[in-house]
C-alpha positions as CSV (number, residue, x, y, z in Angstrom):
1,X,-124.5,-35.0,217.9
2,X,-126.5,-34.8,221.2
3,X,-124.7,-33.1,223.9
4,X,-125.6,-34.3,228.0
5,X,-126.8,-31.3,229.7
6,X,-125.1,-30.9,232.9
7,X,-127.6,-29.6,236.5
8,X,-126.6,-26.7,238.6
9,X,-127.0,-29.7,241.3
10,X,-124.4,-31.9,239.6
11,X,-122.9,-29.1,238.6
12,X,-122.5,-27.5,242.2
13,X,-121.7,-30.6,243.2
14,X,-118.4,-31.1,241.4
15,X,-116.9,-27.9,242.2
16,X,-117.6,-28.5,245.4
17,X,-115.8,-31.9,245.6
18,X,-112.7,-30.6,243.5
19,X,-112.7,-27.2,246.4
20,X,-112.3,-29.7,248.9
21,X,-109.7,-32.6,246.9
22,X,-107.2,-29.1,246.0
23,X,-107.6,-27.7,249.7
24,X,-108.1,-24.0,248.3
25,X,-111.6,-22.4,249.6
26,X,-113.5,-19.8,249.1
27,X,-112.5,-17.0,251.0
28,X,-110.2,-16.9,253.8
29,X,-112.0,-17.4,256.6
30,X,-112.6,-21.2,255.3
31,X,-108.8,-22.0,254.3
32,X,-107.2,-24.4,255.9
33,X,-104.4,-23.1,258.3
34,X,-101.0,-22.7,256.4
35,X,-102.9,-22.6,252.8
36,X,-103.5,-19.8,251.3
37,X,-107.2,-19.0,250.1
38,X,-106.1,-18.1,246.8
39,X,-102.9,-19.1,244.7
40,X,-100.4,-16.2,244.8
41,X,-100.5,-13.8,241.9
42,X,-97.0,-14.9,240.0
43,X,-98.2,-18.6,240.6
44,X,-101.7,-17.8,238.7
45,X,-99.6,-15.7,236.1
46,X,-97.4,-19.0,235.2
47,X,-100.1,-21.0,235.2
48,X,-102.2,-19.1,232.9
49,X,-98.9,-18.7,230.0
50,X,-98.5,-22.2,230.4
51,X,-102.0,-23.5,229.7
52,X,-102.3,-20.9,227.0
53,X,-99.0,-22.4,225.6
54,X,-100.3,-26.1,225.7
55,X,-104.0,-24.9,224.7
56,X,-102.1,-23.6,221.5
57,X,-100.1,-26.9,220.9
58,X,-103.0,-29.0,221.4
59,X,-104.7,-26.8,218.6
60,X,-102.2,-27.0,215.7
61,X,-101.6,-30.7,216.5
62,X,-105.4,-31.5,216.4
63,X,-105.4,-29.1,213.0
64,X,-101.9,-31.0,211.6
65,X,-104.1,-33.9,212.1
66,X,-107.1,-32.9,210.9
67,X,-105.2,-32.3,207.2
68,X,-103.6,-35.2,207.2
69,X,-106.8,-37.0,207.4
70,X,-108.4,-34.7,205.1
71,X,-105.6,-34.5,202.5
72,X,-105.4,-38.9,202.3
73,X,-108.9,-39.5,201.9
74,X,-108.8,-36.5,199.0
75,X,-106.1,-38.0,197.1
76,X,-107.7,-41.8,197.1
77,X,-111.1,-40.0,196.8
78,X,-109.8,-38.9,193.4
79,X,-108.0,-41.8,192.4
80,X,-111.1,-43.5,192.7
81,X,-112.6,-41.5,190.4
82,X,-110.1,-42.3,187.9
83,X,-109.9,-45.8,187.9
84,X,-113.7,-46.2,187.9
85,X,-113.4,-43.8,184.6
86,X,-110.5,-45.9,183.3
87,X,-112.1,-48.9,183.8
88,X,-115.7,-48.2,182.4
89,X,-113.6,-46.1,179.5
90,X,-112.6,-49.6,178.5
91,X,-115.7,-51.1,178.9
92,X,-117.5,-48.8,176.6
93,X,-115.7,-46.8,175.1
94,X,-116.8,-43.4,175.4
95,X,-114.6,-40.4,174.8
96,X,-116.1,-38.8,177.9
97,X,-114.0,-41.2,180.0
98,X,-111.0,-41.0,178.2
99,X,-111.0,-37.0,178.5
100,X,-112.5,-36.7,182.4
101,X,-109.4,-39.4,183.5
102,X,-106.7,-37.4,181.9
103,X,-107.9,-34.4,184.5
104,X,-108.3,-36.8,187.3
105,X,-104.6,-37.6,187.3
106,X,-104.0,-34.0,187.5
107,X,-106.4,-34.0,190.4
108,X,-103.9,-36.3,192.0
109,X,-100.8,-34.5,191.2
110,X,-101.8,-31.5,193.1
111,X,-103.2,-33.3,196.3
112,X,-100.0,-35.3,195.8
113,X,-98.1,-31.6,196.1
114,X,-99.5,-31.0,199.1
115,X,-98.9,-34.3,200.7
116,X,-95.2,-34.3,200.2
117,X,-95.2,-30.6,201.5
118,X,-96.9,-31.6,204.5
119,X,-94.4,-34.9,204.8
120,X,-97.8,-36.5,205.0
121,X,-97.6,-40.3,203.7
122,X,-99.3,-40.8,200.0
123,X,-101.8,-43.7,200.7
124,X,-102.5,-44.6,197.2
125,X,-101.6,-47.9,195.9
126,X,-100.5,-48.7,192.6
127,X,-103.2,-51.1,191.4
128,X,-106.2,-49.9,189.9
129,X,-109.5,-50.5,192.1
130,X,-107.6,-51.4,195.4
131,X,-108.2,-48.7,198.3
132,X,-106.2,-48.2,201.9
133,X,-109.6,-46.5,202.8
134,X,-112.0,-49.7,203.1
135,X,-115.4,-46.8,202.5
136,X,-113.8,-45.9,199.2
137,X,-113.1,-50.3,198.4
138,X,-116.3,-50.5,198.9
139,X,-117.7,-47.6,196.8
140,X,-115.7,-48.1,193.9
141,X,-116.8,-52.0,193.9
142,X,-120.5,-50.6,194.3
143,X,-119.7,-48.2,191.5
144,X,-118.2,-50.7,188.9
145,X,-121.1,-53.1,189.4
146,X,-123.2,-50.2,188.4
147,X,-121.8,-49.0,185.7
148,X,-120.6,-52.2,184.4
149,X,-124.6,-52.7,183.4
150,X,-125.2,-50.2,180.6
151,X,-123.3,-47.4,179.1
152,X,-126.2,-45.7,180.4
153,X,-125.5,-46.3,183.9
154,X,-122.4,-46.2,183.4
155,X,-122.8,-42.0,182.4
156,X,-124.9,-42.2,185.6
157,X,-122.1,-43.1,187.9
158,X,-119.8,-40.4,186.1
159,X,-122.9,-38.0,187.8
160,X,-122.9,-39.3,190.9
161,X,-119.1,-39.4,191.5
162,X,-118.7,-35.9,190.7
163,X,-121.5,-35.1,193.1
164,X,-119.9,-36.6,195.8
165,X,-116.7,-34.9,195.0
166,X,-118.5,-31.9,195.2
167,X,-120.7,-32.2,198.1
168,X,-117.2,-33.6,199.9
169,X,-115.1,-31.1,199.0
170,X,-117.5,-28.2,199.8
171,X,-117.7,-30.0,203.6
172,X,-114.0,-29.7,203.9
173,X,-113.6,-26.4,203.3
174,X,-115.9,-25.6,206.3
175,X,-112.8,-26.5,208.8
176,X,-109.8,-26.4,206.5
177,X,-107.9,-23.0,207.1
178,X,-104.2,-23.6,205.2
179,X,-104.8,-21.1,202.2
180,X,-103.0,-23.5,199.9
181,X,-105.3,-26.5,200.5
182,X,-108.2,-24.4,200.2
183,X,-106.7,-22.9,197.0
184,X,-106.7,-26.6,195.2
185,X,-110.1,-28.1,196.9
186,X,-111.5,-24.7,195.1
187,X,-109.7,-25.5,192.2
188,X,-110.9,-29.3,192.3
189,X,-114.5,-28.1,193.2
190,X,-114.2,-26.0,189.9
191,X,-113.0,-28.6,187.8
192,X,-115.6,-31.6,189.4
193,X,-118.5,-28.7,188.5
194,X,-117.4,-29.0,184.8
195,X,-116.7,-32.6,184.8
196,X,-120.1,-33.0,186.3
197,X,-121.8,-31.3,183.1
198,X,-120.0,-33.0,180.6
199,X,-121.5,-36.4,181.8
200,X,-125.0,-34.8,182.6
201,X,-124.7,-34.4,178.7
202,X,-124.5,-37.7,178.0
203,X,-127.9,-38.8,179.6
């Protein structure tokens, strides 16, 4: 993301405008008669715990947030993977499928864990191929069209699911910092790695 960069001019400038809005200068010898040129000591004490206080709230809401975000897409990120392996297992047939869904419901039940820990709504529905998230709709209808042309491509979109799982979950664990969500996305991580070969094998 490009960041503006800010002049000492404009710079100048503002502190200079918010000196004069507060009434507290500089020195003394440019203060106002009857304000003080600096705040009393308790009064910047007080000030300083209190925007400590709030800077601290503000963090672990933002964080709260951040995993509840996180932690909803992870689950319906998964449960796409199984449905598009459920679905293309009955399309073809392959036993490569029918083994990598069984784990993906597993997958599921340990984001699930953490969700109802966290009191953190479970956004999955109960239909197969239908998605709260409208980026995941519309990669698991990309997905099914692909793999719905060959069993061939359909091996291919096993590859390229668990690459994304992969690639996602390594992102996330850049910010998370909750030692038991970082304990299952390594876990998933792991378990993506090996699903990952088993349908490399099949090309």
């Amino acid at each position: 993301m490009k960041t503006s960069q800010v002049t000492p001019i404009a710079l100048l400038t503002t502190l200079v405008a918010g000196i004069v809005a507060t009434g507290f200068w500089i020195g003394s010898i440019f203060a106002p008669t009857g304000i003080p040129a600096f705040p009393a000591a308790s009064s910047v004490a007080t000030e300083s715990a209190t925007e400590s206080a709030d800077d601290t709230a503000t963090d672990t809401a933002a964080e709260s947030a951040s995993d509840t975000e996180l932690l909803q897409y992870l689950i319906e990120e998964e449960k796409l993977a199984y449905d598009v392996y459920v679905t293309l297992g009955d399309k073809w047939g392959s036993a490569v499928f029918t083994n990598v869904s069984a784990s993906e419901v597993t997958h599921q039940d340990r984001v699930a864990g953490l969700l109802d820990a966290a009191g953190i709504d479970d956004p999955r529905s109960s239909t197969v191929g239908e998605f709260v998230n409208p980026e995941l709709q519309a990669l698991y209808d990309q997905l099914i069209a692909q793999g719905s042309v060959s069993q061939t491509a359909a091996f291919e979109v096993g590859v390229a699911i668990e690459e994304l799982d992969i690639a996602d979950i390594t992102e996330m664990l850049t910010s998370v910092t909750d030692p038991e969500i970082v304990s299952v996305l390594k876990s998933l991580r792991s378990a993506s790695e090996n699903h990952l070969a088993a349908f490399q094998r099949q090309l």
